[in-house]
Backbone and ligand atoms as CSV (ligand in chain L), in Angstrom:
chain,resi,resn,atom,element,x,y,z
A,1,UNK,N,N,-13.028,-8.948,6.935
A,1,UNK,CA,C,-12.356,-8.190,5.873
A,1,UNK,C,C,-13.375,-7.811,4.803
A,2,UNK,N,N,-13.715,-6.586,4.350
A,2,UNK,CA,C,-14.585,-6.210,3.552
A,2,UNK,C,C,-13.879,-6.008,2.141
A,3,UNK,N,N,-14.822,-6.861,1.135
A,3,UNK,CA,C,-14.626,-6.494,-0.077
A,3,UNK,C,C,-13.785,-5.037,-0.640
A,4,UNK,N,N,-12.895,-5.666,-1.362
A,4,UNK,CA,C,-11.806,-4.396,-1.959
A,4,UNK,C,C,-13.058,-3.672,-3.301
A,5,UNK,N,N,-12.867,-2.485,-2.905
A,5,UNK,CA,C,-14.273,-1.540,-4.106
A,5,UNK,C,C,-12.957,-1.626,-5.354
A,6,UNK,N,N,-12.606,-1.957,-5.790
A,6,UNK,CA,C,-11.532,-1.727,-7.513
A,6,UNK,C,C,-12.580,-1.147,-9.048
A,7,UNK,N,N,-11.152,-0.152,-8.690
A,7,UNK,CA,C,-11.744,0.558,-10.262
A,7,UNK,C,C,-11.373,-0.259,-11.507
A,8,UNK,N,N,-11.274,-0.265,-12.615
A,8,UNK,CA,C,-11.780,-1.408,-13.670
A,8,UNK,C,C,-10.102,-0.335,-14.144
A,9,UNK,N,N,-8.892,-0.588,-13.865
A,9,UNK,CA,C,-7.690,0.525,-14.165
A,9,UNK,C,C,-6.738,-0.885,-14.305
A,10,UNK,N,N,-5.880,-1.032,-16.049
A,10,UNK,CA,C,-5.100,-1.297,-16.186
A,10,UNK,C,C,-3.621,-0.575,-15.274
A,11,UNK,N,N,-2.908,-1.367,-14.771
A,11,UNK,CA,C,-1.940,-0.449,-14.062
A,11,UNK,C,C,-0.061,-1.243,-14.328
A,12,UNK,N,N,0.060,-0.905,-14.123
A,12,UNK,CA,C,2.182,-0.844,-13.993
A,12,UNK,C,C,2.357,0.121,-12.831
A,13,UNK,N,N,3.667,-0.901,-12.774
A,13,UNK,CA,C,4.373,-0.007,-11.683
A,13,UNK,C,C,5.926,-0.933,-11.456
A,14,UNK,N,N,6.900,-0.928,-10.454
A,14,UNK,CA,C,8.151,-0.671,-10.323
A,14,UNK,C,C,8.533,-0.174,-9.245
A,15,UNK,N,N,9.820,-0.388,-8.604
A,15,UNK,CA,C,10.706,0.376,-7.251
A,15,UNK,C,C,11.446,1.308,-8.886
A,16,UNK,N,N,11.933,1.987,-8.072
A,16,UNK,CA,C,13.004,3.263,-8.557
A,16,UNK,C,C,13.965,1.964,-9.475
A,17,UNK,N,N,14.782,1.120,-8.932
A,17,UNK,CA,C,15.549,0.987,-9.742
A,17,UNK,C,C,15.256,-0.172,-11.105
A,18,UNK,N,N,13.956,-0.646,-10.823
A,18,UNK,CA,C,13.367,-1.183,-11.702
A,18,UNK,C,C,13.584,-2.535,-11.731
A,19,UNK,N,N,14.194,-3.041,-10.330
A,19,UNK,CA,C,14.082,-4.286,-10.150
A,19,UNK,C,C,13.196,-5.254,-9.851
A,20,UNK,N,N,11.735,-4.808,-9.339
A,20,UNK,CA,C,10.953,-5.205,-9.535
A,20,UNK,C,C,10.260,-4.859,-10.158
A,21,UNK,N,N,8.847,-5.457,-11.051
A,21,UNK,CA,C,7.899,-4.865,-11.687
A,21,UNK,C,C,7.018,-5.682,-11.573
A,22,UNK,N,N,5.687,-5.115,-11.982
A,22,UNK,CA,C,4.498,-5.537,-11.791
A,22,UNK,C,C,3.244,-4.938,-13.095
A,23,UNK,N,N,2.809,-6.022,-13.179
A,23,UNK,CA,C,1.361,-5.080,-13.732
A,23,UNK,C,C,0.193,-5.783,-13.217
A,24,UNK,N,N,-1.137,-5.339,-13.531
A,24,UNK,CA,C,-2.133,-6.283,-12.880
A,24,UNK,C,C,-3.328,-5.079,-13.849
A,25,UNK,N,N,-4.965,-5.372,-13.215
A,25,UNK,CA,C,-6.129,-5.150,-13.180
A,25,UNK,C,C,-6.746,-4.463,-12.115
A,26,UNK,N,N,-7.678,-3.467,-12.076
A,26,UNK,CA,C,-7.923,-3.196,-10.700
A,26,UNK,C,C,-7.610,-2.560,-9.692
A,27,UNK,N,N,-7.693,-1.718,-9.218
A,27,UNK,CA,C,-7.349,-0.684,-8.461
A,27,UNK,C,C,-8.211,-0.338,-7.551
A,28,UNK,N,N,-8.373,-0.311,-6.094
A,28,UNK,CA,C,-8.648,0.480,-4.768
A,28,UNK,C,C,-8.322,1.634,-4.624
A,29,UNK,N,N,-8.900,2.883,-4.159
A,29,UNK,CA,C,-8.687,4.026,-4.122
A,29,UNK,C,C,-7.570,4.175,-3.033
A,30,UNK,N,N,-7.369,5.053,-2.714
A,30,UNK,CA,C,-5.715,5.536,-2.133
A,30,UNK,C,C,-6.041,5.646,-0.666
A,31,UNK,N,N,-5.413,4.252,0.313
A,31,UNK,CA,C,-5.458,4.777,1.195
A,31,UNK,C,C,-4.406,5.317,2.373
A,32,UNK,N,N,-4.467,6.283,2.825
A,32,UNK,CA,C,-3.246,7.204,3.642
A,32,UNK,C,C,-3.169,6.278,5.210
A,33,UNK,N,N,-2.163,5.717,4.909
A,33,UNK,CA,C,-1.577,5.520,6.796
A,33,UNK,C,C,-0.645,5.903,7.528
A,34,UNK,N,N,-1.184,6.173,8.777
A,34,UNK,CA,C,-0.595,6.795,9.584
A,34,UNK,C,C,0.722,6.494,10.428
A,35,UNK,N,N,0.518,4.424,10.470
A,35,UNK,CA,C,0.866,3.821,11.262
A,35,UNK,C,C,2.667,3.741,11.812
A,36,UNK,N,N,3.175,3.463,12.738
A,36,UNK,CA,C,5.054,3.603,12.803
A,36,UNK,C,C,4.922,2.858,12.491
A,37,UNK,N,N,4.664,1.895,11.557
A,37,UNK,CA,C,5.874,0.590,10.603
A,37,UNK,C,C,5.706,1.474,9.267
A,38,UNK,N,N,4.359,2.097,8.845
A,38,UNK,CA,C,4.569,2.667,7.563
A,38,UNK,C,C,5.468,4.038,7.252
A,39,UNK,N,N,5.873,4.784,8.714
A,39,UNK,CA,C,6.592,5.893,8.931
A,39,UNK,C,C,8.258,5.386,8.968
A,40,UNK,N,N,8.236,4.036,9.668
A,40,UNK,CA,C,9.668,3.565,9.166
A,40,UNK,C,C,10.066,3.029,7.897
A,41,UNK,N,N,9.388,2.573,7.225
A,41,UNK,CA,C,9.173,2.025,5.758
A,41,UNK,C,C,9.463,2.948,5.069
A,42,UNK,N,N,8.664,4.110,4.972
A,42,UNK,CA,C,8.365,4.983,3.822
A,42,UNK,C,C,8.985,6.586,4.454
A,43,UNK,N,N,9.464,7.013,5.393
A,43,UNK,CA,C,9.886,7.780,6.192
A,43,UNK,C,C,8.926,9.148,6.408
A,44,UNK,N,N,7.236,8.937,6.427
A,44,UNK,CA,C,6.924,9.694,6.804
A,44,UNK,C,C,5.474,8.691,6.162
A,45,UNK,N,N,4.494,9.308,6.060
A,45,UNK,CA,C,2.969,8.387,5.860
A,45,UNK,C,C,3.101,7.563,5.126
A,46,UNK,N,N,2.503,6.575,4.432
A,46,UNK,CA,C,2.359,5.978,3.298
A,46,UNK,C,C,1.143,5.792,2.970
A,47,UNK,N,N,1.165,6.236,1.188
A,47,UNK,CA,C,-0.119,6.082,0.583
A,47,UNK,C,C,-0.237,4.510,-0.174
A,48,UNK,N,N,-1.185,4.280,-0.171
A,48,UNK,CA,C,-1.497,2.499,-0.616
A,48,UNK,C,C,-2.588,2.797,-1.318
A,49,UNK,N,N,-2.570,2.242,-2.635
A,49,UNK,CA,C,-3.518,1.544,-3.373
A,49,UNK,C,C,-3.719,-0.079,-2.791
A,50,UNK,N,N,-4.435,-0.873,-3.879
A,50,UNK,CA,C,-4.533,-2.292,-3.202
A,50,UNK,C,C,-5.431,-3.280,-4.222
A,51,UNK,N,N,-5.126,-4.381,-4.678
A,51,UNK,CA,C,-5.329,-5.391,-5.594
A,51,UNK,C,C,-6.209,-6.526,-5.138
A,52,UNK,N,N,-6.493,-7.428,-5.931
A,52,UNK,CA,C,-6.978,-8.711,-5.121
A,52,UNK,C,C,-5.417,-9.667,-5.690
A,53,UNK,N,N,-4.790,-10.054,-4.898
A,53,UNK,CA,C,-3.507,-11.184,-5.248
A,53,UNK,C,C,-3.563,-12.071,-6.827
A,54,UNK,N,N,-4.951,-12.463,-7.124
A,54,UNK,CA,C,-5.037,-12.502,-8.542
A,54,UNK,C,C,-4.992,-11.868,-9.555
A,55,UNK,N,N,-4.807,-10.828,-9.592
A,55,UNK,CA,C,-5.263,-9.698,-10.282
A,55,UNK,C,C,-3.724,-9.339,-10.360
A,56,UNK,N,N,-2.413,-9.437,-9.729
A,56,UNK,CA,C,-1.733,-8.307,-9.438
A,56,UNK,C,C,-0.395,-9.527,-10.571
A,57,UNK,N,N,0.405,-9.568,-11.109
A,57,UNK,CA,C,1.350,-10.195,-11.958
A,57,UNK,C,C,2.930,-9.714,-11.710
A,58,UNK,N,N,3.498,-10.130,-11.048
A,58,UNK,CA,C,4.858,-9.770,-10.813
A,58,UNK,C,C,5.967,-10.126,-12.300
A,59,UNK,N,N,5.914,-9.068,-13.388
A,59,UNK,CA,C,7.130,-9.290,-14.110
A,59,UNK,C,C,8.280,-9.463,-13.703
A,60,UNK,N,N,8.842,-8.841,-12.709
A,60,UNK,CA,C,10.433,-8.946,-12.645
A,60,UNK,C,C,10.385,-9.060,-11.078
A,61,UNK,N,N,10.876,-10.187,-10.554
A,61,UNK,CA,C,11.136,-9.960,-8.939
A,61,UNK,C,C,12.499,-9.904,-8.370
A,62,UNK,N,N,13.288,-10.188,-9.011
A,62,UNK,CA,C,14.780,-10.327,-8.803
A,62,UNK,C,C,15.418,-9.609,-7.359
A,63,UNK,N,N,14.732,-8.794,-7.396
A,63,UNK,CA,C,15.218,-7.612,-5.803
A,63,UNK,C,C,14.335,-7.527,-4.853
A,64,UNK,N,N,13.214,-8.504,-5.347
A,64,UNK,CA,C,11.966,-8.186,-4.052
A,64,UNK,C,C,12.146,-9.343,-2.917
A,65,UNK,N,N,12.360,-8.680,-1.651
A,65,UNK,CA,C,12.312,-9.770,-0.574
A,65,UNK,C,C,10.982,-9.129,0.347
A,66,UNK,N,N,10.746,-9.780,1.175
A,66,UNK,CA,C,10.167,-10.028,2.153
A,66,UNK,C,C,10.177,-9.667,3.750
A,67,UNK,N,N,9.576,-8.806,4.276
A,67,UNK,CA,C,10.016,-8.502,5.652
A,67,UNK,C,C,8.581,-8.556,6.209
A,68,UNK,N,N,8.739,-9.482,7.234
A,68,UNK,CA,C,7.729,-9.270,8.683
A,68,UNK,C,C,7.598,-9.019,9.569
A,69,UNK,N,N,7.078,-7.550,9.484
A,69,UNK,CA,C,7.355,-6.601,10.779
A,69,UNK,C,C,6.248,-6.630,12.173
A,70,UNK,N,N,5.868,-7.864,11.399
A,70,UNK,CA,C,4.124,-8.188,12.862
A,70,UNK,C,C,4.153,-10.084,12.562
A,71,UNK,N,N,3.502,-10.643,13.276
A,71,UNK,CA,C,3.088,-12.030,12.358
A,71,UNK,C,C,1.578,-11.503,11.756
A,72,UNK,N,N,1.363,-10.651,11.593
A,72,UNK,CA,C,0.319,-10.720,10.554
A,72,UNK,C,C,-0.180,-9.654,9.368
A,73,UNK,N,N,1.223,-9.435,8.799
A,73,UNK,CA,C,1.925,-9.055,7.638
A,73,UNK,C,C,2.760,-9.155,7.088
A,74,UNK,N,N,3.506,-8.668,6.159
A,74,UNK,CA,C,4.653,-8.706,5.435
A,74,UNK,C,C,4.702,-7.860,4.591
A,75,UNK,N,N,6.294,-6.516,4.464
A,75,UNK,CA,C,5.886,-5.830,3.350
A,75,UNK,C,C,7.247,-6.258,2.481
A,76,UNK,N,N,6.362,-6.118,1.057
A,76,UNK,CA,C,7.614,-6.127,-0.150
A,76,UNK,C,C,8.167,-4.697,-0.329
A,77,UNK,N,N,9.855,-5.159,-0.323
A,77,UNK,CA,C,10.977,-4.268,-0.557
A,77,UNK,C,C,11.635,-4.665,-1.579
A,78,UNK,N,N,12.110,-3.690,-2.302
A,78,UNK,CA,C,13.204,-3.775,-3.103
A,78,UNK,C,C,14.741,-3.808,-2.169
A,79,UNK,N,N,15.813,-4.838,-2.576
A,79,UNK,CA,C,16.958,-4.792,-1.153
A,79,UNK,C,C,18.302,-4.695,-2.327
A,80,UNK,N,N,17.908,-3.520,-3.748
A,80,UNK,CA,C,18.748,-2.871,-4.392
A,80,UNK,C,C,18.689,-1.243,-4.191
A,81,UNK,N,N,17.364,-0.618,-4.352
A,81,UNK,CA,C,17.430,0.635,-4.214
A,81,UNK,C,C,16.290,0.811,-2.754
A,82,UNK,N,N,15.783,0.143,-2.276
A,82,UNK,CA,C,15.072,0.196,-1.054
A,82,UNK,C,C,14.062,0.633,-0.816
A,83,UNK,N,N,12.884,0.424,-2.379
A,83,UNK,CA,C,12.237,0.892,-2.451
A,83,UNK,C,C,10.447,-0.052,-1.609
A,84,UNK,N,N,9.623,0.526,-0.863
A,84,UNK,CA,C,8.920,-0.041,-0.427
A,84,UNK,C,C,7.647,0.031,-1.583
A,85,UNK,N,N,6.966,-1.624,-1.914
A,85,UNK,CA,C,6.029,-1.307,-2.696
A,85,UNK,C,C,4.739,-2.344,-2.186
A,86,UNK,N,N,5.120,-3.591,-1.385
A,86,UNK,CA,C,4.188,-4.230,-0.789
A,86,UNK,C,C,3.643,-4.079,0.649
A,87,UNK,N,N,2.248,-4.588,0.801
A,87,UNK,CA,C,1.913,-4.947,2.683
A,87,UNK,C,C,1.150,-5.695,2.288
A,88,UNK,N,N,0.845,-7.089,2.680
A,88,UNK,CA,C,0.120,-8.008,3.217
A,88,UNK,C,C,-0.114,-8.689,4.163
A,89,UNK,N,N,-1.628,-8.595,4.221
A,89,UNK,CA,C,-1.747,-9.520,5.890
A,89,UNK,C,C,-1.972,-10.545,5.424
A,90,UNK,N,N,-1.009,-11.670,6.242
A,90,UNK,CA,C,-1.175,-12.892,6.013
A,90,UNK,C,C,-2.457,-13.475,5.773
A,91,UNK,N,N,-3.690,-12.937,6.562
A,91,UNK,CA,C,-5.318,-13.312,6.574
A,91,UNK,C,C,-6.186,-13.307,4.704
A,92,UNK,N,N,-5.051,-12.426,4.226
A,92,UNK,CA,C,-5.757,-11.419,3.267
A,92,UNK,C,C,-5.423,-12.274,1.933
A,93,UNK,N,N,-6.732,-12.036,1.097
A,93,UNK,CA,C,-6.653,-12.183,-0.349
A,93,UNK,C,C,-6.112,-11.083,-1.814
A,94,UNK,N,N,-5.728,-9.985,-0.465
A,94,UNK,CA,C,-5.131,-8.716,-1.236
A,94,UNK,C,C,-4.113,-8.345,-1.231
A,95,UNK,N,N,-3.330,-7.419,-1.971
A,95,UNK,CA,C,-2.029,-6.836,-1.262
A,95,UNK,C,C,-2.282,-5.593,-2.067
A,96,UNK,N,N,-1.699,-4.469,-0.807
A,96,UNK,CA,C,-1.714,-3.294,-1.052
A,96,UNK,C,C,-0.239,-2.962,-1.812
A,97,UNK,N,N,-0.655,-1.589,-2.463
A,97,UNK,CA,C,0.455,-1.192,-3.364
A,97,UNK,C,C,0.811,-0.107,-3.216
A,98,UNK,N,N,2.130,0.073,-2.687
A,98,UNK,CA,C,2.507,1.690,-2.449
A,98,UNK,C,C,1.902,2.554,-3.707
A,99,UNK,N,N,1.555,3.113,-3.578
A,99,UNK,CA,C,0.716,4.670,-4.811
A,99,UNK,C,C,1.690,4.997,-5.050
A,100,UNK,N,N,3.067,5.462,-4.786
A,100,UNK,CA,C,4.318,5.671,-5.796
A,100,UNK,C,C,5.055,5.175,-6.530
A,101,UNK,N,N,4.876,3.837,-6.475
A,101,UNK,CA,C,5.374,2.658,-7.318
A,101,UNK,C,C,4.316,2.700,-8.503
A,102,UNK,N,N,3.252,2.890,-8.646
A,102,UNK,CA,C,2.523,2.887,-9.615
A,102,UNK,C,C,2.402,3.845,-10.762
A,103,UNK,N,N,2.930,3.591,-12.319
A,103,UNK,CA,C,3.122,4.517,-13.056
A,103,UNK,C,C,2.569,5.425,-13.216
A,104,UNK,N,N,1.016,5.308,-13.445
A,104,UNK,CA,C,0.461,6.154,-13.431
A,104,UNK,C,C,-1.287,5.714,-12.086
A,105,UNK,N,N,-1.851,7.574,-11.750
A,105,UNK,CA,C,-2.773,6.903,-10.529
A,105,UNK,C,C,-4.105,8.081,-11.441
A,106,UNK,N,N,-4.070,8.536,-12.496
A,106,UNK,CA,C,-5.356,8.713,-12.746
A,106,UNK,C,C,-6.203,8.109,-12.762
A,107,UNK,N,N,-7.400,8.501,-12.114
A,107,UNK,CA,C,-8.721,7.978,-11.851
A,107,UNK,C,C,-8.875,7.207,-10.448
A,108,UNK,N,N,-7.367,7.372,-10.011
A,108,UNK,CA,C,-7.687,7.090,-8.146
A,108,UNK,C,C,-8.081,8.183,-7.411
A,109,UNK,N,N,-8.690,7.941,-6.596
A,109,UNK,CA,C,-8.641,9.432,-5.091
A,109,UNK,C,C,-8.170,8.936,-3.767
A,110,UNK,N,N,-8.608,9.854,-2.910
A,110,UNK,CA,C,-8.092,9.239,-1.926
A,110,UNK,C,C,-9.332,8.063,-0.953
A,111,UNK,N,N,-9.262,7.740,-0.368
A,111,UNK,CA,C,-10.251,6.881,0.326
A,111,UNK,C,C,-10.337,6.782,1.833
A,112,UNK,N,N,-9.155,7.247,2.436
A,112,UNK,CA,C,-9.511,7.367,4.018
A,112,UNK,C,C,-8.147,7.422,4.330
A,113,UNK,N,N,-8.317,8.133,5.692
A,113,UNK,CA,C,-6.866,7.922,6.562
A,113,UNK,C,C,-7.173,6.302,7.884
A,114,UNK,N,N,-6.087,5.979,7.709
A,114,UNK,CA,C,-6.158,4.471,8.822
A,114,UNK,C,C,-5.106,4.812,9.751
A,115,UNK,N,N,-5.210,4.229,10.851
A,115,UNK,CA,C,-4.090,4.398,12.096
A,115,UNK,C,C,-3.870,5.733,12.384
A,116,UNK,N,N,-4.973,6.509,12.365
A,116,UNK,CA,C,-4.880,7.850,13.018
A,116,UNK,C,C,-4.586,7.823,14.102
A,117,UNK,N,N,-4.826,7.019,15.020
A,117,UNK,CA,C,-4.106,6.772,16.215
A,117,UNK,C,C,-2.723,7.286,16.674
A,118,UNK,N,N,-2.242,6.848,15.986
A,118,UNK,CA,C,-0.910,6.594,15.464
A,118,UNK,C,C,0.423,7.765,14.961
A,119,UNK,N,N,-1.004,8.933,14.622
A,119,UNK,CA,C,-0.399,9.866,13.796
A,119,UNK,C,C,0.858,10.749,14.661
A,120,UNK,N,N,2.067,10.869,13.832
A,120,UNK,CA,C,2.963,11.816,14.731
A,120,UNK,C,C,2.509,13.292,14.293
A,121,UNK,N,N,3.049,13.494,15.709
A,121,UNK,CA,C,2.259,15.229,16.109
A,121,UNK,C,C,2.897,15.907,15.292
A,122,UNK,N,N,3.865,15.942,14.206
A,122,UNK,CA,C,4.088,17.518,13.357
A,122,UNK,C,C,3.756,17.482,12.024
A,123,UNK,N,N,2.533,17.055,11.710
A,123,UNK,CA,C,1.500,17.564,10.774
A,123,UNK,C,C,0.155,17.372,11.291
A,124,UNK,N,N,-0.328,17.749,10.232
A,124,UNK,CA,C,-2.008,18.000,10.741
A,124,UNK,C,C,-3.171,17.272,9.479
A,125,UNK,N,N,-3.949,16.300,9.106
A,125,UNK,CA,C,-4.873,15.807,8.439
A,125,UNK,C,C,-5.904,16.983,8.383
A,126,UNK,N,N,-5.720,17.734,7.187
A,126,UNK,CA,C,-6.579,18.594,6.935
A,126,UNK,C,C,-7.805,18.903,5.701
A,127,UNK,N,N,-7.643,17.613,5.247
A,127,UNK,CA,C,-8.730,17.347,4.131
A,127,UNK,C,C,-9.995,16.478,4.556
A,128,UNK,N,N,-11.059,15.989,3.905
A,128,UNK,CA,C,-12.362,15.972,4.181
A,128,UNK,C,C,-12.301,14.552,3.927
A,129,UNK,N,N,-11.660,13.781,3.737
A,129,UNK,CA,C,-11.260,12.073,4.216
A,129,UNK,C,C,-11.662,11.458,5.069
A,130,UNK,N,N,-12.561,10.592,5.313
A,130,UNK,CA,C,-12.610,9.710,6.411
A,130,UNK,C,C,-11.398,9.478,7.385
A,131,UNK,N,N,-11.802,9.376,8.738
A,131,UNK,CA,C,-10.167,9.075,9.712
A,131,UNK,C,C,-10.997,8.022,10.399
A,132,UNK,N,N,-9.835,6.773,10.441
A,132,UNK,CA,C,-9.827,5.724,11.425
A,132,UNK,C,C,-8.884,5.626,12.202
A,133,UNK,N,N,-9.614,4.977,13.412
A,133,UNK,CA,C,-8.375,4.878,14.588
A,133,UNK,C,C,-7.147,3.922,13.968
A,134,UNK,N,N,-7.986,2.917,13.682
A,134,UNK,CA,C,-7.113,1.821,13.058
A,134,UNK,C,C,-7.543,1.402,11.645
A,135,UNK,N,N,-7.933,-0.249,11.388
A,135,UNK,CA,C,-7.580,-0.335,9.539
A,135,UNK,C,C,-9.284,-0.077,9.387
A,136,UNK,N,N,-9.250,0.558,8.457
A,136,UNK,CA,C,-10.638,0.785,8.204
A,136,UNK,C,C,-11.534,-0.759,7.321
A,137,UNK,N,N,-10.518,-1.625,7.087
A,137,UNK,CA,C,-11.071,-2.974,6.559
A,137,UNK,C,C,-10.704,-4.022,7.634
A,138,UNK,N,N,-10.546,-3.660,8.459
A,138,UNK,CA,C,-10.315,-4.680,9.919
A,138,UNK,C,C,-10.853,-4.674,11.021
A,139,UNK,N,N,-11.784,-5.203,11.290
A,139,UNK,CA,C,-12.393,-4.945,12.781
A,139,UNK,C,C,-11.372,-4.864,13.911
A,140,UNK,N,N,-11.088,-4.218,14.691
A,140,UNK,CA,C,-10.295,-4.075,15.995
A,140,UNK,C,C,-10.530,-4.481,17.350
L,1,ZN,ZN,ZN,14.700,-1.462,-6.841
């Protein structure tokens, strides 16, 4: 697992109905996946930022549960408005952060596409992004 690059970015963030919240330190640039658990999750790609687990402070959890859709992850949901905002691999000292849950993303970009593999055929990756077959911080 290679070191998370984090920008030095106070951040907030929240599901839609504001049952969970969060703030933390630190920010990873944006990365786009391709993968079918993130297409069932999020109903079409999902973009992820990503923290080191110390760094990240859960104010309000009241609605956040837990789902493990592999044994070697888990993503946080909101199970009031259904909003997806976690993935962690169990291995990991990080957890990624849906990029729409986060109030604000100035001074992120993007950082790569992962699970291109993966990608369903009715769009097309047409920007100048790195593409991986699979996680670009995971050997395969
Ligand atoms: Zn919610």
């Amino acid at each position: 697992m290679a070191e998370l690059d984090l920008r030095p970015i106070e951040f907030k963030g929240s599901c839609l109905c504001g049952g969970v919240c969060f703030t933390g330190q630190g920010l990873r640039d944006i990365v786009y996946c391709h993968c079918r658990q993130c297409r069932f999750g999020h109903g079409a790609i999902a973009a992820y930022s990503a923290t080191e687990f110390s760094k990240l402070t859960l104010t309000k959890q009241d609605t956040l549960r837990w789902y493990s859709a592999s044994p070697v992850a888990r993503r946080g949901f909101c199970i009031k408005c259904g909003g997806n905002l976690f993935w962690e691999s169990v291995a990991a000292t990080t957890v990624s952060i849906a990029a729409g849950a986060l109030d604000q993303t100035v001074g992120l970009q993007g950082a790569g596409h992962i699970y291109v593999k993966d990608k369903a055929p009715y769009y097309e990756i047409s920007d100048h992004l790195p593409q991986f077959p699979g996680n670009m911080y995971v050997q395969e």
